[in-house]
TIRO-2110 file (N, C-alpha, C; in Angstrom, 1 decimal):
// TIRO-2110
90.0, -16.6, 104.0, N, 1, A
89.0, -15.6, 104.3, CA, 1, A
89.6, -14.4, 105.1, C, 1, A
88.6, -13.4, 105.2, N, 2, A
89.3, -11.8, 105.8, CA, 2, A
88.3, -12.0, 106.7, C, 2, A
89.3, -11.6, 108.1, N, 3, A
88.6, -11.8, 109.1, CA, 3, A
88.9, -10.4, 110.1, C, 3, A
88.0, -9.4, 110.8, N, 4, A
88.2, -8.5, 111.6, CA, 4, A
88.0, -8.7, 112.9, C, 4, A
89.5, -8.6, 114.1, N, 5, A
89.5, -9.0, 115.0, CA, 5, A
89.5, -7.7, 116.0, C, 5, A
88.2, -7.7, 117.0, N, 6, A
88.6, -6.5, 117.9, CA, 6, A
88.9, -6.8, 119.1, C, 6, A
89.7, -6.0, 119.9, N, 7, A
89.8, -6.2, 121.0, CA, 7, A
89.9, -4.6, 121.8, C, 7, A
89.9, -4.6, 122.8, N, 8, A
90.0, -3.5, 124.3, CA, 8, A
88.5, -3.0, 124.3, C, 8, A
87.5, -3.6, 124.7, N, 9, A
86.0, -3.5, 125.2, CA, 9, A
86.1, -3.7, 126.2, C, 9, A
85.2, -3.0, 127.1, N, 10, A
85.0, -2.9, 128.7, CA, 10, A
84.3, -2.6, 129.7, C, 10, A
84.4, -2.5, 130.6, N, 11, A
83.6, -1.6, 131.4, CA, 11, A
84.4, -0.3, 131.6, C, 11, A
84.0, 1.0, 132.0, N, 12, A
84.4, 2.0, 132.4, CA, 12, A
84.0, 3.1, 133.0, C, 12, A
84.7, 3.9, 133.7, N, 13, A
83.5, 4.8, 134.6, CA, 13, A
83.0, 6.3, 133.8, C, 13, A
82.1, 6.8, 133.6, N, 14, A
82.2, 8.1, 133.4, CA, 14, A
83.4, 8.9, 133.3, C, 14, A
84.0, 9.7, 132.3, N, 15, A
84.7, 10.4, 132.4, CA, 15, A
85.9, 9.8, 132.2, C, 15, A
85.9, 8.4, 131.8, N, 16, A
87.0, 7.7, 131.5, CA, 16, A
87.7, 7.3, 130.3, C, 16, A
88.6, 6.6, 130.0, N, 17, A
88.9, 6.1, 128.6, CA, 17, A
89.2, 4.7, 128.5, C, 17, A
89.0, 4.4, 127.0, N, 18, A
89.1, 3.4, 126.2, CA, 18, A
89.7, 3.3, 125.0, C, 18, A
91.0, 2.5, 124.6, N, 19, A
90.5, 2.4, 123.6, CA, 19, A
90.4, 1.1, 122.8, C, 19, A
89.8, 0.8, 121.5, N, 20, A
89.7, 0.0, 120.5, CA, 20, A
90.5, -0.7, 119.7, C, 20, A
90.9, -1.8, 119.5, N, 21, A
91.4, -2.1, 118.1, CA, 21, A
91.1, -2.6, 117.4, C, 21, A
91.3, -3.3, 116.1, N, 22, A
89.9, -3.9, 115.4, CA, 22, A
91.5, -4.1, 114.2, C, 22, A
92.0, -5.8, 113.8, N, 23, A
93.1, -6.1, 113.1, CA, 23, A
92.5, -7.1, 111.8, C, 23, A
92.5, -6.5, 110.6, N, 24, A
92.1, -7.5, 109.5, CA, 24, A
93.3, -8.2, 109.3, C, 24, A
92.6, -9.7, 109.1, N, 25, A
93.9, -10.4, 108.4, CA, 25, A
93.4, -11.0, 107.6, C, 25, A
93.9, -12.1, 106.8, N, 26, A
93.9, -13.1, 105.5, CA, 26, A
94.4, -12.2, 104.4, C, 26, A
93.3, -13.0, 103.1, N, 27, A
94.0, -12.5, 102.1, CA, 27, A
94.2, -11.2, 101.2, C, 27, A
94.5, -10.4, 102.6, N, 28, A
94.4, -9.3, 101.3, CA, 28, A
95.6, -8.4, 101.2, C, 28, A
94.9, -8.1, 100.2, N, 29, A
95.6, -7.0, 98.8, CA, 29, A
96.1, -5.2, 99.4, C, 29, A
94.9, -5.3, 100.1, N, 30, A
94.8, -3.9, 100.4, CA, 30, A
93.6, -3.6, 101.5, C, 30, A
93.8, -2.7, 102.3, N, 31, A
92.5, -2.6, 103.1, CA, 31, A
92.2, -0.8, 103.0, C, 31, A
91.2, -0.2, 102.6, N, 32, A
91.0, 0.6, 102.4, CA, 32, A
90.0, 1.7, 103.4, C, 32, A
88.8, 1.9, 103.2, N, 33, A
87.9, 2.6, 104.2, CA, 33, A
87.9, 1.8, 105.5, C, 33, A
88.3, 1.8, 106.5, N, 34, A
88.0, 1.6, 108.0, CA, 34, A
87.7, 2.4, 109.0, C, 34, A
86.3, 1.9, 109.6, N, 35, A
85.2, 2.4, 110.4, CA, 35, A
85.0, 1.8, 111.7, C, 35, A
83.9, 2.7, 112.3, N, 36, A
84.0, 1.9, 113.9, CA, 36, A
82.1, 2.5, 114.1, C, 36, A
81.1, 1.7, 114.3, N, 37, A
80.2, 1.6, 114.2, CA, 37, A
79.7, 1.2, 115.6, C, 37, A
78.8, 1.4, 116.0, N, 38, A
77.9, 1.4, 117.8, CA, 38, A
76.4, 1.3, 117.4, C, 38, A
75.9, 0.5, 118.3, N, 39, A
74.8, -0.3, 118.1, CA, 39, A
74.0, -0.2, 120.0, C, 39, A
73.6, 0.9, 119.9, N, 40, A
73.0, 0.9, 121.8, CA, 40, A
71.5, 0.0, 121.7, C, 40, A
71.2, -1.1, 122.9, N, 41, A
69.7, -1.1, 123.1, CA, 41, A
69.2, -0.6, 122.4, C, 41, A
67.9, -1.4, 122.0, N, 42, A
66.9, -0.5, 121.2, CA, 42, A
67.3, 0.6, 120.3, C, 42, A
68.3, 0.7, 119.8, N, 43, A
68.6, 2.0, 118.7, CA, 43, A
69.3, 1.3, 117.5, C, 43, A
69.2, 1.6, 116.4, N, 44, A
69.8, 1.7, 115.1, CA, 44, A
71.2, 2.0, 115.0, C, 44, A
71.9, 1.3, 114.7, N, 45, A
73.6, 0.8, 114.1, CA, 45, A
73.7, 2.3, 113.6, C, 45, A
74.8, 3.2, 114.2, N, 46, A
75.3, 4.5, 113.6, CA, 46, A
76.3, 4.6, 113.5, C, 46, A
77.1, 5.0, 112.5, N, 47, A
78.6, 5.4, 112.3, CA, 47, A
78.8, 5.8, 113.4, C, 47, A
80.3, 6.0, 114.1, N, 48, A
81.2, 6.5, 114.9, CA, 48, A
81.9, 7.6, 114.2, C, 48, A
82.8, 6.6, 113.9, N, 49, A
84.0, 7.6, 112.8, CA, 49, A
84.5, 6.8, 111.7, C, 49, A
84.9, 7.2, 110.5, N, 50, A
86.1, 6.8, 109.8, CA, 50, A
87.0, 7.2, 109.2, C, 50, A
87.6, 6.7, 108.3, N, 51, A
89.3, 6.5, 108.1, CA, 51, A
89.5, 6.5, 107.2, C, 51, A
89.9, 7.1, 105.6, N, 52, A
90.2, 6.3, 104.6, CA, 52, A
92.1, 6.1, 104.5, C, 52, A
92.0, 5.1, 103.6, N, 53, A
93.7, 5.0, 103.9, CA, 53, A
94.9, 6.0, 103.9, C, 53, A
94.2, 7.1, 103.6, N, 54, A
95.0, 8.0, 103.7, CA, 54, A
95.2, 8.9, 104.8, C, 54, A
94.0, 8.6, 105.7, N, 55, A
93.8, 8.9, 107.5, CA, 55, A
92.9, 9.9, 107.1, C, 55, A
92.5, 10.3, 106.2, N, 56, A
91.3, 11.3, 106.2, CA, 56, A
90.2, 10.9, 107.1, C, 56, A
89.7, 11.5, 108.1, N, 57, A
88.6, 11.3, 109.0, CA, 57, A
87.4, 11.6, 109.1, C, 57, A
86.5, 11.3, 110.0, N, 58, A
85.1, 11.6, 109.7, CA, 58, A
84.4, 11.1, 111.1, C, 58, A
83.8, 12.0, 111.8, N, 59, A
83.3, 11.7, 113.2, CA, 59, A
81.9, 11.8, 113.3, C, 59, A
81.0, 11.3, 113.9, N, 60, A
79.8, 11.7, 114.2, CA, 60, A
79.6, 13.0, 115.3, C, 60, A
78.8, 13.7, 115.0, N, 61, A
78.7, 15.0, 116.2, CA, 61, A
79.0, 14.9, 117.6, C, 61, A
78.1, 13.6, 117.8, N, 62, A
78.1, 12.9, 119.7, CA, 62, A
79.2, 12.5, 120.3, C, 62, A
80.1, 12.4, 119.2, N, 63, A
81.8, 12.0, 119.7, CA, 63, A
82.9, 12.9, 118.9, C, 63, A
82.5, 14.3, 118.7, N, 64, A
83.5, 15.4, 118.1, CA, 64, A
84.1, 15.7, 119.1, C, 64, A
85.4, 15.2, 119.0, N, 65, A
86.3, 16.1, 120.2, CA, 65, A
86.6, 15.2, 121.6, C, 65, A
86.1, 13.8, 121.4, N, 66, A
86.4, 13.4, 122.7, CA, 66, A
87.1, 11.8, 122.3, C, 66, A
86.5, 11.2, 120.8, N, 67, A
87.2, 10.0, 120.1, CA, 67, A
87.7, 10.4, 119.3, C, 67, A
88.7, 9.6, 118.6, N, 68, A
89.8, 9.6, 117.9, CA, 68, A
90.4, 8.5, 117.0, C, 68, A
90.0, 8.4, 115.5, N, 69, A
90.0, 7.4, 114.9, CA, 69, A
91.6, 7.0, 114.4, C, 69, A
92.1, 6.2, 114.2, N, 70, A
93.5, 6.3, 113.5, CA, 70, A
93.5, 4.8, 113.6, C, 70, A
94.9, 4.6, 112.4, N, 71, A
95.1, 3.3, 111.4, CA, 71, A
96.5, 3.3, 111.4, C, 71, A
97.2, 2.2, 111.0, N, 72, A
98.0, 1.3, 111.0, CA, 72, A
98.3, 0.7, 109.5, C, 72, A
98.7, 1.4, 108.9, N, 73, A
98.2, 0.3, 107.4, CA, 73, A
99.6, -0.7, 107.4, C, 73, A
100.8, -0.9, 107.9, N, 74, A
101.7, -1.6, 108.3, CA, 74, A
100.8, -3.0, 108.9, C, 74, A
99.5, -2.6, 109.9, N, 75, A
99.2, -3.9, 110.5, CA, 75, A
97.8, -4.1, 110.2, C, 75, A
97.3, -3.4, 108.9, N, 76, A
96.0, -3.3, 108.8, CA, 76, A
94.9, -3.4, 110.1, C, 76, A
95.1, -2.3, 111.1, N, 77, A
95.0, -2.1, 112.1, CA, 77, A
94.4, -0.8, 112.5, C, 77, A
93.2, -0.7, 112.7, N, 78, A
92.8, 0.7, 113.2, CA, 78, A
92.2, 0.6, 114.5, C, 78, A
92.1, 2.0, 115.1, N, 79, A
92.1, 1.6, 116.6, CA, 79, A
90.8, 3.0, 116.9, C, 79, A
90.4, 3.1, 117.6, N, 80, A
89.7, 4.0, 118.2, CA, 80, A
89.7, 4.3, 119.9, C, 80, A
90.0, 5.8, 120.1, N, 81, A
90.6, 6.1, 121.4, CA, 81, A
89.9, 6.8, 121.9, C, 81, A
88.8, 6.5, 122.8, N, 82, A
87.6, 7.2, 124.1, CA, 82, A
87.9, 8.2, 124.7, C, 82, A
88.1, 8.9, 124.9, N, 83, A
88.0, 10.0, 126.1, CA, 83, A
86.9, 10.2, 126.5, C, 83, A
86.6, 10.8, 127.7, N, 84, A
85.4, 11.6, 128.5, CA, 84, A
84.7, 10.8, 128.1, C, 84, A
84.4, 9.4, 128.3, N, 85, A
82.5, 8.6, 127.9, CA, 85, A
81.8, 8.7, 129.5, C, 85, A
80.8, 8.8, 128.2, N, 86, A
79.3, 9.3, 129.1, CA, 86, A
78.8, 7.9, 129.0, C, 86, A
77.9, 8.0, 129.5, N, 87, A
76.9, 6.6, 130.1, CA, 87, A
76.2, 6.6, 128.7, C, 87, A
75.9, 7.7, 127.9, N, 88, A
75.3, 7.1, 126.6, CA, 88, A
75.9, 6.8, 125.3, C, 88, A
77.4, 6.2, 125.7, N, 89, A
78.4, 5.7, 125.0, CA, 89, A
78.6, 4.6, 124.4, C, 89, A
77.8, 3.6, 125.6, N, 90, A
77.4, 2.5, 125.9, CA, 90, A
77.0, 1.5, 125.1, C, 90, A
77.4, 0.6, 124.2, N, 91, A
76.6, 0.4, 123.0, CA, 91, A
77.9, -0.5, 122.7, C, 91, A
77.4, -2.0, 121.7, N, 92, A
78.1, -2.8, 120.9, CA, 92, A
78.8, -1.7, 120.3, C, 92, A
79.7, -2.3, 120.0, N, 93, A
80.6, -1.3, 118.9, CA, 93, A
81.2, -2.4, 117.7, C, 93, A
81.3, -2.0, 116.3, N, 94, A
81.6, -2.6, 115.8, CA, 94, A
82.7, -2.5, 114.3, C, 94, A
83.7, -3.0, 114.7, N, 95, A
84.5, -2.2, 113.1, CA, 95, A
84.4, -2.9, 111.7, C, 95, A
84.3, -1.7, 110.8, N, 96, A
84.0, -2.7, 109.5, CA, 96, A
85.2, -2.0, 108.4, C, 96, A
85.4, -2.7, 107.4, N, 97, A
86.9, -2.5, 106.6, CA, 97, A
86.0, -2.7, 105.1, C, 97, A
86.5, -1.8, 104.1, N, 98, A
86.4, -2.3, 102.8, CA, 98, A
88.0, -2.5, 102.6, C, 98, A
88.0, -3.9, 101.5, N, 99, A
89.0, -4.8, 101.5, CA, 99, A
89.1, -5.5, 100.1, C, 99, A
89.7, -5.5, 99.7, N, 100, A
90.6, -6.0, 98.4, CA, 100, A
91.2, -7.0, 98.6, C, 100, A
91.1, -8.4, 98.5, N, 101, A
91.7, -9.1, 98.8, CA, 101, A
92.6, -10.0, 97.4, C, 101, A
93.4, -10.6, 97.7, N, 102, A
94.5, -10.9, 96.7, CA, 102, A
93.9, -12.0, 95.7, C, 102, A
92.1, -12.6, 96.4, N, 103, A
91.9, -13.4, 95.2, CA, 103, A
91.2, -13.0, 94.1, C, 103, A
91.1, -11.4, 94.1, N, 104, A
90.4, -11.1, 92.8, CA, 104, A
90.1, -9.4, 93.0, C, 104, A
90.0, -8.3, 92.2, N, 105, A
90.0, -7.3, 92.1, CA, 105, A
88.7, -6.6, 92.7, C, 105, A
87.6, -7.2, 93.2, N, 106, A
86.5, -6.8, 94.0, CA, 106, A
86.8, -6.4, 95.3, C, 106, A
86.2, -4.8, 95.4, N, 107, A
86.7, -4.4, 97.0, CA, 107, A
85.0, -4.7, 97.6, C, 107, A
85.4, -5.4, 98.9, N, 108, A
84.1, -5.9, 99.5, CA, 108, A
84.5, -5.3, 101.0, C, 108, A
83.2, -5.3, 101.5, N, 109, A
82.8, -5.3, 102.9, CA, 109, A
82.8, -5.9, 103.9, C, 109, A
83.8, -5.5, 104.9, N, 110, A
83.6, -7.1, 106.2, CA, 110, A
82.8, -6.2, 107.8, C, 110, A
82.7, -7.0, 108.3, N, 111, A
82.4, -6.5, 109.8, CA, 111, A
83.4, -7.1, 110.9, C, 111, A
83.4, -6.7, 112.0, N, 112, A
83.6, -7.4, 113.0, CA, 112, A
82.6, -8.3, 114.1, C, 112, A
83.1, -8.6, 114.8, N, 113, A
81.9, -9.8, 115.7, CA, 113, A
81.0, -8.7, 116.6, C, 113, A
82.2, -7.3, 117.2, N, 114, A
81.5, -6.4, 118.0, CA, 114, A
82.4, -6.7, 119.0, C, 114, A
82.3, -5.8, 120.3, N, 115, A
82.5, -5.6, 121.0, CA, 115, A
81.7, -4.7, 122.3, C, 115, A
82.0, -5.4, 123.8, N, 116, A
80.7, -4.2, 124.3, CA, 116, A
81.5, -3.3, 125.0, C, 116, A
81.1, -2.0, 125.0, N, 117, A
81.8, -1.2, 125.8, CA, 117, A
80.7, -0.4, 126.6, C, 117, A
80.7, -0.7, 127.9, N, 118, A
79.7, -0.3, 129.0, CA, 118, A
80.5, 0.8, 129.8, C, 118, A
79.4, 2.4, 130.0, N, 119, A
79.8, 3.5, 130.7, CA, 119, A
78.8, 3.6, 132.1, C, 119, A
79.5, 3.1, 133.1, N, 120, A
78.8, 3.4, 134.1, CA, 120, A
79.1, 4.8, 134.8, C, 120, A
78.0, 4.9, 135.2, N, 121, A
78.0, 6.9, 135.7, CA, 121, A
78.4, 6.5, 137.4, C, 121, A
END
């Protein structure tokens, strides 16, 4: 099975940084679009940023200029790097990969478990 592992979630103060990593493993072929997705209380799952294998990027407005998406294709490894979070930063975060895996030519969709990343002011 392909499985997406994250880690560096935390607490942090205002004005601080973080960052993310998020490592697919099993069987695959190839890992292609990777993303990093945030889920606050009460609000609707919205993109962050993403990646495609070629590092081509893509940010949401609320984090232009202060996150920073980048990848690893050596470790099928993408990471996301915080700067300046605000208190409404605050939110599960979650990375998801489309993936090719070596038992057959369908590129599919995985998630990760999440992570929480809390911005105290």
């Amino acid at each position: 099975q392909v499985q997406l592992v994250e880690s560096g979630g935390g607490l942090v103060q205002a004005g601080g940084s973080l960052t993310l990593s998020c490592a697919a493993s099993g069987n695959i072929l190839v890992v292609n679009t990777m993303a990093w997705y945030r889920q606050a209380p009460g609000k609707q799952r919205e993109l962050v940023a993403s990646i495609t294998r070629g590092s081509n990027t893509n940010y949401a407005d609320s984090v232009k200029g202060r996150f920073t998406i980048s990848r690893d294709n050596a470790k099928n490894t993408v990471y996301l790097q915080m700067n300046s979070l605000k208190p409404e930063d605050t939110a599960v975060y979650y990375c998801n990969a489309d993936i090719r895996t070596r038992a057959g030519i369908i590129l599919l969709n995985y998630w990760g478990q999440g992570t929480q990343v809390t911005v105290s002011s």
